[in-house]
VOLO-392382 format. One record per residue: x, y, z of N, C-alpha, C in turn; chain. Coordinates in steps of 0.001 Angstrom, whole numbers, plus 500000, padded with zeros to 6 digits. Layout:
# residues N
{pt {X, Y, Z}, {X, Y, Z}, {X, Y, Z}, 'A'} ...
# end
This chain:
# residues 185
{pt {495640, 512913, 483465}, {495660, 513137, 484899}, {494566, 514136, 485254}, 'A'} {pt {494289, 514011, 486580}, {492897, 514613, 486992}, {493255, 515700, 488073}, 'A'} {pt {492453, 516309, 488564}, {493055, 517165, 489832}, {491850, 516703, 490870}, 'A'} {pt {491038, 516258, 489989}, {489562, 515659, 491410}, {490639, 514772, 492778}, 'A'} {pt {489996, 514721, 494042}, {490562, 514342, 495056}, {489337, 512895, 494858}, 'A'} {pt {490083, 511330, 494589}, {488242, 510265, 495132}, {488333, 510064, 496702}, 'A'} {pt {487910, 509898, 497383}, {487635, 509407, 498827}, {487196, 507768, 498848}, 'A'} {pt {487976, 506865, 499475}, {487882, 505389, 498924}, {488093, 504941, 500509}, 'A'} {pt {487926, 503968, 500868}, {487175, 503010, 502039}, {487484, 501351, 501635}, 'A'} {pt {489077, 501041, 502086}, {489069, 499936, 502129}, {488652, 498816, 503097}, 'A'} {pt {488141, 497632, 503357}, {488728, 496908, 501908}, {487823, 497301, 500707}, 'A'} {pt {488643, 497717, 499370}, {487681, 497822, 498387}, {487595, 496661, 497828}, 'A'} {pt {486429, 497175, 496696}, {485781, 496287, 496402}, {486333, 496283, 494226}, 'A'} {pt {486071, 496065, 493582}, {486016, 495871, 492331}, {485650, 497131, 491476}, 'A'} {pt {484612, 497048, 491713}, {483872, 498850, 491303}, {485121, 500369, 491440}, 'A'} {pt {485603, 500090, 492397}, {486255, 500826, 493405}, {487894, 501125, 492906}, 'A'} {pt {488076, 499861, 492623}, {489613, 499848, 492197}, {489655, 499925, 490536}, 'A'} {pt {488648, 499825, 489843}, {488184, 499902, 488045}, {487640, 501435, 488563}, 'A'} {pt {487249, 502280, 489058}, {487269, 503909, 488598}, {488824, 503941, 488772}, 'A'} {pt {489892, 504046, 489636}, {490736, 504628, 490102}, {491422, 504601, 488447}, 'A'} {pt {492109, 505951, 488100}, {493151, 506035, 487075}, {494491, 506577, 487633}, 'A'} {pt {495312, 506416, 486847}, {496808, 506970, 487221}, {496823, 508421, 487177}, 'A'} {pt {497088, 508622, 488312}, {497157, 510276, 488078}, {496262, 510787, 489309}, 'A'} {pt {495464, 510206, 489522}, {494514, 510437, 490180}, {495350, 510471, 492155}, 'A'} {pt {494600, 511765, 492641}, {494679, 511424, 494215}, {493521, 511317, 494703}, 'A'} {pt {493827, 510451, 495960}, {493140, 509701, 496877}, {493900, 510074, 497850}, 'A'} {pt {492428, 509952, 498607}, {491823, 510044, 500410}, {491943, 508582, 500947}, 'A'} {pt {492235, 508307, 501536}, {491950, 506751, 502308}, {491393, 506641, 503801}, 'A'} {pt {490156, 506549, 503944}, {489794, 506232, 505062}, {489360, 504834, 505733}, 'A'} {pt {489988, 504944, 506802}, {489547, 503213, 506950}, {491050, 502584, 507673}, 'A'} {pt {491059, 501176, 507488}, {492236, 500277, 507987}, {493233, 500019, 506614}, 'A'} {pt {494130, 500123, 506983}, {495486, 499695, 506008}, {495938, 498722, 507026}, 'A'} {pt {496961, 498023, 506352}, {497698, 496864, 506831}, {499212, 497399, 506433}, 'A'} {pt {499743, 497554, 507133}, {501676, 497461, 507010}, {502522, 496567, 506690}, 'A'} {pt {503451, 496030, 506013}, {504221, 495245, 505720}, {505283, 495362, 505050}, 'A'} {pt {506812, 494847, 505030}, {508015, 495242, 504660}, {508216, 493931, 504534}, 'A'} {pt {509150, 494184, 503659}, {510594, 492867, 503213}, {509838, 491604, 504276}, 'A'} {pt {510481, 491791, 505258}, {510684, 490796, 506192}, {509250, 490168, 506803}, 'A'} {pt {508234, 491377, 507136}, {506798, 490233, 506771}, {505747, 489730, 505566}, 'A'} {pt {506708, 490590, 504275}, {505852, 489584, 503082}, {506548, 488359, 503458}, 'A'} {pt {508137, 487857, 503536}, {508542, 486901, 503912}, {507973, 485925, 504295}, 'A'} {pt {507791, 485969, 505720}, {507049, 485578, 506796}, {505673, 485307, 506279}, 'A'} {pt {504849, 486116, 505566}, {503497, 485606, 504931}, {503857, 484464, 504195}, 'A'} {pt {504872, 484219, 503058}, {504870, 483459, 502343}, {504949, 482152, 502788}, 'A'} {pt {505967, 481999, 504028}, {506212, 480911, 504661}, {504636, 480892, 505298}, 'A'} {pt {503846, 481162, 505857}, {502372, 480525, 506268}, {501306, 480152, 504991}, 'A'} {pt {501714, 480752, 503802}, {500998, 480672, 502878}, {501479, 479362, 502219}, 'A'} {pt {502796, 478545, 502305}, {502987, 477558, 501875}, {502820, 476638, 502816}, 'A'} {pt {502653, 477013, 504338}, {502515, 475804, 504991}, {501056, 475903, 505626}, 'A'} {pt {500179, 476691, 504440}, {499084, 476295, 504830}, {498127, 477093, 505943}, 'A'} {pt {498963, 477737, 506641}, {498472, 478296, 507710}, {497748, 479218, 507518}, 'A'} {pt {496803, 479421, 508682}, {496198, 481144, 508868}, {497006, 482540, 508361}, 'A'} {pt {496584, 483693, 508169}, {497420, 484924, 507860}, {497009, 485648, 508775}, 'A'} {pt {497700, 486453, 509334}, {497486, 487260, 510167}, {496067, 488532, 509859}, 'A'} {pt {495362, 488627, 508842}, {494662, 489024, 508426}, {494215, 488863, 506568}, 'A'} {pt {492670, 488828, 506750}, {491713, 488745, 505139}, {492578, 489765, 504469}, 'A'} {pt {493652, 489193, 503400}, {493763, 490299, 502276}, {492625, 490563, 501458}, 'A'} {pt {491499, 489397, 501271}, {490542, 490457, 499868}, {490565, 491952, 500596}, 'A'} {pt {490232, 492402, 499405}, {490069, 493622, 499234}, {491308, 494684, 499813}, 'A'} {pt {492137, 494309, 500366}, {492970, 494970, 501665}, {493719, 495876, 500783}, 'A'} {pt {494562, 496852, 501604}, {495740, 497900, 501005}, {497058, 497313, 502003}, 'A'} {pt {497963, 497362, 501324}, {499155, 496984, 502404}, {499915, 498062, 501794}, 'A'} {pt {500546, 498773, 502877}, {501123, 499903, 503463}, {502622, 499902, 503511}, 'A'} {pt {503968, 499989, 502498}, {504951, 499296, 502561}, {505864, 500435, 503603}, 'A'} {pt {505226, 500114, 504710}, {506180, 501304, 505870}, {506686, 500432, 507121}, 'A'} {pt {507277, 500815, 507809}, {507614, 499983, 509331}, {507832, 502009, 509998}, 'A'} {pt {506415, 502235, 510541}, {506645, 502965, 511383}, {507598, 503069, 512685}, 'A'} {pt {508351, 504426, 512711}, {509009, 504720, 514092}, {508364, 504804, 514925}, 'A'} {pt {508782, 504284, 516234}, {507859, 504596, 517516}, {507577, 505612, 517741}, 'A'} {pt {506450, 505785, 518752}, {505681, 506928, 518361}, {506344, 507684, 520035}, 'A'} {pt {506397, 509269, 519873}, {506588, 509833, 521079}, {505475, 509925, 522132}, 'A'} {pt {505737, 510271, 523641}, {504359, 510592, 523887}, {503395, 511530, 523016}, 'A'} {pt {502120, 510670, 523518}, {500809, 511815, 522948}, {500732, 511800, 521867}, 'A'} {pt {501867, 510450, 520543}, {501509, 510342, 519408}, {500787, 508781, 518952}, 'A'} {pt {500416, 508672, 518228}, {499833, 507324, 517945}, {501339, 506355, 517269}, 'A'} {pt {501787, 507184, 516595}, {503211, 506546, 515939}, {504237, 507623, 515599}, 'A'} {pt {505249, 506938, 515547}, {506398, 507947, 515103}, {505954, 508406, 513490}, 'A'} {pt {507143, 508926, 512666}, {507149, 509181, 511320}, {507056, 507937, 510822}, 'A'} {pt {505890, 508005, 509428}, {505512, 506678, 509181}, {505346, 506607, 507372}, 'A'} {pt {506342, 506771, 506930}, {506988, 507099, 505610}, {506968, 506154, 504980}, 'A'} {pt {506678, 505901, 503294}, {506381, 504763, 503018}, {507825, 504487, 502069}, 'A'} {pt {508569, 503016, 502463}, {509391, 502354, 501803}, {509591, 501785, 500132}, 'A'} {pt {510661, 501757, 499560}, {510358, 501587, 498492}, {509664, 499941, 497820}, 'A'} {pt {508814, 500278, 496747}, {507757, 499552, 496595}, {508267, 498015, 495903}, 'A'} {pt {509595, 498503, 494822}, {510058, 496656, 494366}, {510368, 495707, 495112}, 'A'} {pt {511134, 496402, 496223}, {511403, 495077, 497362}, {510153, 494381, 497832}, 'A'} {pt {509365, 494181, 497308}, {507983, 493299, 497678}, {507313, 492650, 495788}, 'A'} {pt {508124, 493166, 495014}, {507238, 492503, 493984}, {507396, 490899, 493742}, 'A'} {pt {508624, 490489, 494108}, {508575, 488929, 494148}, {507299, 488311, 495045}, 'A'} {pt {506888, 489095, 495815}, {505602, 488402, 496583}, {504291, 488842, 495940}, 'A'} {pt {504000, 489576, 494561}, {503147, 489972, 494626}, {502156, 489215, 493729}, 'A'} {pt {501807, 488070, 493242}, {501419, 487429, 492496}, {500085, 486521, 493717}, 'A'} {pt {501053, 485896, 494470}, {500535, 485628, 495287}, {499317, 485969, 496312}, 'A'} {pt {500000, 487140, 496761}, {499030, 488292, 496996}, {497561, 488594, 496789}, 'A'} {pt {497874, 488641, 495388}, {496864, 489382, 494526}, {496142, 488304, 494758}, 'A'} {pt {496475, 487125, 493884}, {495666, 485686, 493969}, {494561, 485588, 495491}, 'A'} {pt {495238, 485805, 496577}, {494718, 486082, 497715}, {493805, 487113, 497776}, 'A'} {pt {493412, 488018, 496999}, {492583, 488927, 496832}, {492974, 490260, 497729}, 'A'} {pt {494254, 490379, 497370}, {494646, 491757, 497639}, {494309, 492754, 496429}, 'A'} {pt {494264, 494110, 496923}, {493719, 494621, 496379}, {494462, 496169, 495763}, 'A'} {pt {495267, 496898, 496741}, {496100, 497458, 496762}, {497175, 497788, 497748}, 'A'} {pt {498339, 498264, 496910}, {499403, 498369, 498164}, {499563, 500050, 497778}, 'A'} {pt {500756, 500335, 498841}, {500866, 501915, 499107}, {502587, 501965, 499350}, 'A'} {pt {503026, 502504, 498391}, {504996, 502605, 498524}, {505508, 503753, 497379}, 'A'} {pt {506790, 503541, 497514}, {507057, 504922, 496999}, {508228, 504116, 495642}, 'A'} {pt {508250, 504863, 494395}, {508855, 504396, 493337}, {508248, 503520, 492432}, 'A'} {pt {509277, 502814, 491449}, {508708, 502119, 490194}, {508000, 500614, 490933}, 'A'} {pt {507272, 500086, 489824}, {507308, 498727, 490282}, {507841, 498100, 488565}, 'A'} {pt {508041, 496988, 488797}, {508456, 496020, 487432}, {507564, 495504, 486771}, 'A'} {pt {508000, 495682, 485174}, {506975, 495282, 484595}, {505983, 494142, 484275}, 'A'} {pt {506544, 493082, 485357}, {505446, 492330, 485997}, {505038, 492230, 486602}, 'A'} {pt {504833, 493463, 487300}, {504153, 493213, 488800}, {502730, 494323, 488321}, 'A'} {pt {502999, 495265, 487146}, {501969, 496383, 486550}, {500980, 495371, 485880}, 'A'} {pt {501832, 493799, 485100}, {501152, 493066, 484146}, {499644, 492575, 485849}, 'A'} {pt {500742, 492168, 486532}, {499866, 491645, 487803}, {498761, 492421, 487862}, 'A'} {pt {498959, 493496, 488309}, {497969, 494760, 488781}, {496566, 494881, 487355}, 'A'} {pt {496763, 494558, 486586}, {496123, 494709, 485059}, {495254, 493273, 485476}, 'A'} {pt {495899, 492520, 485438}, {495203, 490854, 485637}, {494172, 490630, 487080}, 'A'} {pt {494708, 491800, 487469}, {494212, 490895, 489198}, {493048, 491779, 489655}, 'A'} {pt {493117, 493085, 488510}, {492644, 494176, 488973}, {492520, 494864, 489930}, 'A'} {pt {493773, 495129, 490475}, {494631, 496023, 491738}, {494633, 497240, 491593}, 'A'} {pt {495541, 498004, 492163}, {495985, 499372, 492137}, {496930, 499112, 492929}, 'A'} {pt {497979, 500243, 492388}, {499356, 501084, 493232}, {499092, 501788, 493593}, 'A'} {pt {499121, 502546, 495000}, {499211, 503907, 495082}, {501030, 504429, 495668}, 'A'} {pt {501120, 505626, 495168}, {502367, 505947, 495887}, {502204, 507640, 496593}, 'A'} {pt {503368, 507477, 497598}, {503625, 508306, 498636}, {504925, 508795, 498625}, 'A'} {pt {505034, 509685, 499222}, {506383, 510908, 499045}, {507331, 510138, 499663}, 'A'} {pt {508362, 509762, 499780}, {509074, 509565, 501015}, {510027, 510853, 501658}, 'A'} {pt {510158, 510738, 502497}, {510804, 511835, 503379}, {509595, 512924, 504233}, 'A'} {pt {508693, 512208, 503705}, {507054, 512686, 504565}, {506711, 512126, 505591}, 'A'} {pt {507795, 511317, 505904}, {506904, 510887, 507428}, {505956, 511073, 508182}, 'A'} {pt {506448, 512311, 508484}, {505887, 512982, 509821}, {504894, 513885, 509384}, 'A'} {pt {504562, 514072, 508158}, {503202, 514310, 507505}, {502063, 513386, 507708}, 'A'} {pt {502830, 512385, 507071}, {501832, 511084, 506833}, {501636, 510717, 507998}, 'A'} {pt {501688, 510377, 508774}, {501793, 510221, 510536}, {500539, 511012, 511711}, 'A'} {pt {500346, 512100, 510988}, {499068, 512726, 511306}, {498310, 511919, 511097}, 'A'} {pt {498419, 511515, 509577}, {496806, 511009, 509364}, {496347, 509685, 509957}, 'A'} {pt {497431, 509077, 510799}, {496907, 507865, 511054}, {496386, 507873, 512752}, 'A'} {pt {495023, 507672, 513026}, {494704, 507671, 514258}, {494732, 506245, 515385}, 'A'} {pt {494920, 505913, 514786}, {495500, 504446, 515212}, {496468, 503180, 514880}, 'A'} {pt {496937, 503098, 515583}, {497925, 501719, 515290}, {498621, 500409, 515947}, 'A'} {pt {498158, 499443, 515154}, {498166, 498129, 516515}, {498767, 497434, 515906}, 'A'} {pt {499959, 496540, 516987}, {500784, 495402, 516351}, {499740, 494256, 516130}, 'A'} {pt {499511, 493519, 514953}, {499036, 492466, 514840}, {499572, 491353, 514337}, 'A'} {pt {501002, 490759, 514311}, {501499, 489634, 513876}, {502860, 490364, 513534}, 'A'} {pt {503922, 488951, 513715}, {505383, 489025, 514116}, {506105, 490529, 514690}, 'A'} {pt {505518, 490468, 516127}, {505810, 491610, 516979}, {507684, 491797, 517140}, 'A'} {pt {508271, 490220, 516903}, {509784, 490128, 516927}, {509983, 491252, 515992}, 'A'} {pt {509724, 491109, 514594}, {510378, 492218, 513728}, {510512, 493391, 514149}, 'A'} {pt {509553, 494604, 515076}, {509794, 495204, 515493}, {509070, 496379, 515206}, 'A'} {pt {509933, 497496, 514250}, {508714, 498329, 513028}, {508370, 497624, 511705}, 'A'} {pt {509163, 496444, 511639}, {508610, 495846, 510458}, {507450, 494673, 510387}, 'A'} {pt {507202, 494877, 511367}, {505788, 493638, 512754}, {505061, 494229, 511153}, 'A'} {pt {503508, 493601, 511338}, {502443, 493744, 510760}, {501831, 494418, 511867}, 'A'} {pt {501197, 495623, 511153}, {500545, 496827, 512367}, {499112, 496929, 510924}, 'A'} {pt {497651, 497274, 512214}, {496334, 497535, 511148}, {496435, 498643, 511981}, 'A'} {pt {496432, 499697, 510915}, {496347, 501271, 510698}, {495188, 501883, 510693}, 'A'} {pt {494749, 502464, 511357}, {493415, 503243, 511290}, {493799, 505034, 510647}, 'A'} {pt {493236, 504998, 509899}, {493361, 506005, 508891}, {492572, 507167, 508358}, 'A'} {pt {492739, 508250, 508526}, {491719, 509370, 508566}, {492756, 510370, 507230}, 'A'} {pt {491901, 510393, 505997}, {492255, 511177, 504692}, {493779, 511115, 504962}, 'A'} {pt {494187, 509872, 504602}, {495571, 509064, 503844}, {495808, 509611, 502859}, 'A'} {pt {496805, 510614, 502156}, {496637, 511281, 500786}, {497744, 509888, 500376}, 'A'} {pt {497511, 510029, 499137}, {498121, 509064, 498010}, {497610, 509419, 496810}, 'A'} {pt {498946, 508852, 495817}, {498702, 508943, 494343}, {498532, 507838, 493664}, 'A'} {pt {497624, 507420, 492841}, {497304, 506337, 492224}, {498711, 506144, 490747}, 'A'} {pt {499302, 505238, 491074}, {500626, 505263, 490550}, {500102, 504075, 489678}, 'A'} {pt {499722, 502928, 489382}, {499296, 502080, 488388}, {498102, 501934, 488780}, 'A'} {pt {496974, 501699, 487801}, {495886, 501441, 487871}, {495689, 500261, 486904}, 'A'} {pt {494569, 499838, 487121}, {493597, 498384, 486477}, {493799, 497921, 485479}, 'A'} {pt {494420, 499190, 484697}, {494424, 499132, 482840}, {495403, 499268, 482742}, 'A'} {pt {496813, 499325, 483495}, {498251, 499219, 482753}, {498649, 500414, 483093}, 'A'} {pt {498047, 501634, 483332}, {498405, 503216, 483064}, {499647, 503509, 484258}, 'A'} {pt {500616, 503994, 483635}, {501844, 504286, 484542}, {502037, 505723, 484506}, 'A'} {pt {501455, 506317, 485742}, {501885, 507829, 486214}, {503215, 508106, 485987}, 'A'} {pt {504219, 507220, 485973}, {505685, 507899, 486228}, {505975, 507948, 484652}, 'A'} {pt {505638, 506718, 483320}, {505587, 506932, 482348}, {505242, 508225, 481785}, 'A'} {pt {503463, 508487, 482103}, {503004, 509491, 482033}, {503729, 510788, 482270}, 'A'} {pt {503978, 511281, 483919}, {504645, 512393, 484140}, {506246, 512597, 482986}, 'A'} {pt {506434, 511821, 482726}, {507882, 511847, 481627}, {507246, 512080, 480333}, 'A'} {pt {506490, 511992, 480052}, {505654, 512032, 478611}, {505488, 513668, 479040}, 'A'} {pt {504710, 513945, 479863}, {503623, 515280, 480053}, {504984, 516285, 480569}, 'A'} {pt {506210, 516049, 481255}, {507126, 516949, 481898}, {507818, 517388, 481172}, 'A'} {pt {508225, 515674, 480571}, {509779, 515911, 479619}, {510974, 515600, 480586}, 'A'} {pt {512256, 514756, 480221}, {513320, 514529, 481025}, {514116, 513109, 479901}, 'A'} 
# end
């Protein structure tokens, strides 16, 4: 593990996601994409019938949050990121689509790390109960597809130094493994 901070600019690219190691924090500037349970769903059903997606995953980060509405004078409510397995049944797919990384909090399964190794992805993870931390950093936010869901709509995030931890990287490396190796428990 490192203590360097990288500064990264999605959508990345290849180069980009092969430096990142586990352990490592990251800056994120740029657009993220949001998505929960209910619109990987919803992707899958357009992805089998063929259809358009509500946005180019190459390169993309998807954001596993459904922000609270935002008060006046905020861009969004607390915008805390959800836990990350409830999306690994969709993540094969995904990747194939040229996703690139997602952003959630906890383990993922050990096929979804094999995924991340193959597809050459990244995890990053986020605190939960930070909301309203994480919520600063985002200067923008727009519903862009299934507005019914609500906070679980697909929203593109405009993003100014997104902190995150690189939780699996390219080569298999598992921070949470790691931190149990390096802590002890």
């Amino acid at each position: 593990m490192t203590n360097d901070i990288i500064k990264i600019k999605p959508p990345l690219d290849e180069a980009t996601v092969l430096s990142l190691r586990a352990g490592q924090r990251v800056l994120i500037t740029g657009t993220l994409y949001t998505a929960r349970d209910a619109a990987h769903k919803r992707i899958m059903e357009l992805i089998e019938k063929n259809e358009s997606l509500p946005f180019d995953l190459k390169g993309q980060i998807i954001y596993y949050v459904g922000p609270s509405p935002a008060k006046p004078g905020q861009v969004v409510g607390s915008a805390g990121p959800t836990t990350s397995s409830r999306m690994d049944p969709y993540m094969e797919t995904l990747y194939k689509l040229g996703l690139k990384g997602t952003i959630g909090k906890g383990n993922r399964t050990h096929e979804v790390i094999d995924l991340i190794k193959r597809y050459k992805a990244v995890h990053f993870s986020n605190i939960g109960g930070a909301g309203a931390l994480i919520a600063k950093t985002i200067k923008g936010c727009e519903t862009i597809a299934f507005e019914d869901l609500g906070t679980e709509a697909i929203h593109r995030m405009d993003v100014e130094d997104f902190s995150c931890i690189v939780a699996y990287d390219p080569e298999g490396n598992d921070l949470y493994k790691e931190a149990v190796k390096q802590y002890g428990r």
